[in-house]
C-alpha positions, 0 to 999 in steps of 0.5 A: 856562175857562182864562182863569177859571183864570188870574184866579182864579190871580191873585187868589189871588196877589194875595191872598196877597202882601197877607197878606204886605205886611201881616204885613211891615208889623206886623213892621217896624212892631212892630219899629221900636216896640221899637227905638226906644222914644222913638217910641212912648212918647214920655217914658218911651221918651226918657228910658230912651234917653237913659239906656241912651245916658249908661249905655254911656259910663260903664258904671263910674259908680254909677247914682242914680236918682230916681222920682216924679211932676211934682214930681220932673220939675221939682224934681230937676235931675241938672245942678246936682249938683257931683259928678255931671256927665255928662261926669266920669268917677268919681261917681255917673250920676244921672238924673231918672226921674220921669213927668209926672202918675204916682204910685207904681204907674208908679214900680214899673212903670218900675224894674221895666222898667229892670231888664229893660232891664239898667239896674240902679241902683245907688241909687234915690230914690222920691218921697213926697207925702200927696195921692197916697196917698189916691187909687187910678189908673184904667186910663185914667190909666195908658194916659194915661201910657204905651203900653200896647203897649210893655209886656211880659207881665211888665210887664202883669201887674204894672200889672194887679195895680193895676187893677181887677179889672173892668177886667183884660179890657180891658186885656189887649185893649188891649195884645194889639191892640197886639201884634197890628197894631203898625202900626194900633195906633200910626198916629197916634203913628208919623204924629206922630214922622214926618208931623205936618201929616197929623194931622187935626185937628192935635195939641198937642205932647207938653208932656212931651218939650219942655224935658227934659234930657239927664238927665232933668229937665223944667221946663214954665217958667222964670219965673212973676210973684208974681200968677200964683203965687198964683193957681195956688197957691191953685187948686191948694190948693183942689183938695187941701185935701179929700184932705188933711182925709180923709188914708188910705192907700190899699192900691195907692199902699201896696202900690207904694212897698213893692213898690219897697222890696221889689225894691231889697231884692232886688236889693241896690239902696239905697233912700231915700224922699224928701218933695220941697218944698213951699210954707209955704202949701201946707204950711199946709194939712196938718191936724196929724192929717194930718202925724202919720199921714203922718210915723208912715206913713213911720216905719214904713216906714223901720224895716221896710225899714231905708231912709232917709227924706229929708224935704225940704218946707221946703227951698226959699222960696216964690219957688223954686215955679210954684204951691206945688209944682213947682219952678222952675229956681231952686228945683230948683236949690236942692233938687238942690243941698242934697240932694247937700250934705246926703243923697248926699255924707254917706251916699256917705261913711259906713262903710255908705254906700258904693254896692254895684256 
């Protein structure tokens, strides 16, 4: 009887100590995931590190920052601006905060999370481009480019606001399973970051972190023959050639870019909406109806929240692009440079351009 007691005794200790390993493990785990964010949100994690970094070695240089998709991942380089070294120590701190395959509901979400992470720019550049105004994301497209379990209760209930209603119960799922078993949850990205050979099958690398800057620009290529730039400028033409016959603004792609707008408003942020380059064949391919509807959108814009709108689509040849819309090295170059010339140095210089700090 005794000796029942005894293993009895030790199973429950045994028991008890696994709870406790395993709760110590979700801690630490979920702990290590907020630290260091570049674990576990490989882009936006790298690149909001990579800012708090250059941010704590010029905390009293203005911070400019733009916001966009892979068009301003690959056309905006910080690195070419004469003004802006990261080194200097007076001008402008300015970083490429761009996520690969976004739109304006990611770009919302990420300002909104640098404000809580007390990053506050000083001015912000938000992307504009027709195609993905007539298009609304999916939860899968968002939990494709983030990691959902990074996010806090604000966070989420703002990327909810552009989900679908039907789908508000499983992203609160998603994210709370996070909360719960960090250490379950986020296995293959921790295995990823620490052990990529115990990946069976093995993974692609992040295309996303490879080539990105200090400052937060990313290029996938260096050069691209005129063979394979027509090619992927035709593919790509052909694949938004419908979007851009049946142009309408959709409610969420709207009601983020005004949400941007509105929080620079409130912060006492300057805002400037800026149309990046494209190619004279890509640009050909916007029917007349639809660059009116798009112009006359951004008028009103502009004239309802007394912003700027920089429209720079001719800016750079056609050799300057991989495929028509993203930049190479050379051609963000250009762009980066000309808006610095044409937009940033002009407006830093008016009697009302200067940054608030």
């Amino acid at each position: 009887m005794e000796a029942k007691r005894r293993r009895s005794r030790r199973a429950r200790t045994t028991l008890l100590w696994g709870v406790i390993w395993f709760v110590v493990a979700q801690v630490v785990s979920g702990f290590v995931m907020r630290s260091r964010p570049e674990l576990a949100d490989r882009e936006f994690g790298r690149k909001i590190a990579d800012l708090r970094r250059l941010r704590s070695q010029a905390p009293n240089r203005p911070l400019v920052v733009m916001l966009g998709s892979s068009r301003v991942a690959t056309g905006f380089r910080p690195a070419s601006l004469r003004s802006a070294a990261p080194n200097a120590t007076t001008g402008p701190l300015v970083y490429n905060f761009a996520q690969v395959g976004s739109g304006p509901e990611m770009a919302h979400l990420s300002l909104f999370r640098l404000l809580e992470a007390h990053i506050r720019p000083d001015w912000v550049f938000v992307e504009y481009w027709a195609p993905n105004w007539t298009t609304e994301r999916s939860l899968k497209e968002f939990s494709d480019q983030i990691n959902l379990g990074c996010l806090t209760w604000s966070d989420l209930r703002l990327l909810s606001s552009y989900v679908k209603s039907s789908r508000h119960h499983t992203l609160k799922r998603y994210w709370l399973a996070r909360q719960i078993v960090p250490l379950y949850t986020n296995r293959s990205t921790i295995l990823e970051a620490l052990a990529p050979r115990w990946i069976v099958p093995a993974r692609e690398p992040d295309h996303r972190s490879q080539n990105l800057d200090a400052l937060g620009w990313w290029s996938p290529r260096w050069t691209i023959s005129p063979e394979e730039r027509g090619v992927l400028s035709e593919r790509l033409r052909h694949h938004y050639e419908k979007r851009l016959r049946n142009y309408r603004t959709k409610p969420n792609p709207d009601r983020a870019l005004r949400g941007i707008l509105a929080l620079c408003r409130r912060e006492e942020i300057r805002a400037t909406i800026i149309v990046l380059p494209e190619a004279d064949d890509f640009r050909s391919a916007y029917p007349s109806a639809t660059t009116e509807s798009a112009n006359a959108y951004l008028e009103t814009l502009r004239g309802e929240y007394d912003v700027e709108v920089v429209d720079a689509r001719s800016w750079v040849a056609t050799d300057g692009f991989m495929d028509g819309q993203h930049l190479l090295p050379s051609g963000a170059q250009v762009f980066s440079q000309r808006l610095e010339s044409e937009v940033v140095q002009p407006l830093l210089a008016g009697p009302e351009g200067r940054i608030r700090r």
